[in-house]
C-alpha positions, 0 to 999 in steps of 0.5 A: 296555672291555678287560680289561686296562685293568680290571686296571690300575685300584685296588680303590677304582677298580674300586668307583668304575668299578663303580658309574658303570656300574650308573648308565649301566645304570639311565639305559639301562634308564629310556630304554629304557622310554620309548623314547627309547633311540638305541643298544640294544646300549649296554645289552648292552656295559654288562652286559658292562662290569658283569660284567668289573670284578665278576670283576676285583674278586673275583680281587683280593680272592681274591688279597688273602685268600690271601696 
């Protein structure tokens, strides 16, 4: 997911995207476990993913609060 596509997105998609990416990593994590896992850099990309729509989110927020 490019940057560029998560600034496009809504507040309250960003939140819904947010929490459809923290259930693919809990899936990731649980498969991993059990080693049924097929591509381990999956879990890395999700992080990723994770920590992107975190930082767009606050960047909103802050610039909602300072106007």
């Amino acid at each position: 997911m490019k940057p560029a596509e998560v600034r496009d997105l809504t507040v309250a998609e960003l939140n819904q995207k947010l929490s459809d990416l923290k259930a693919e990593l809990f899936n990731l994590r649980f498969q991993h476990a059990v080693n049924q896992l097929d591509n381990p850099m999956r879990i890395k990309a999700v992080k990723r993913d994770i920590a992107r729509v975190k930082t767009i989110l606050l960047e909103k927020e802050t610039r909602e609060s300072v106007q």
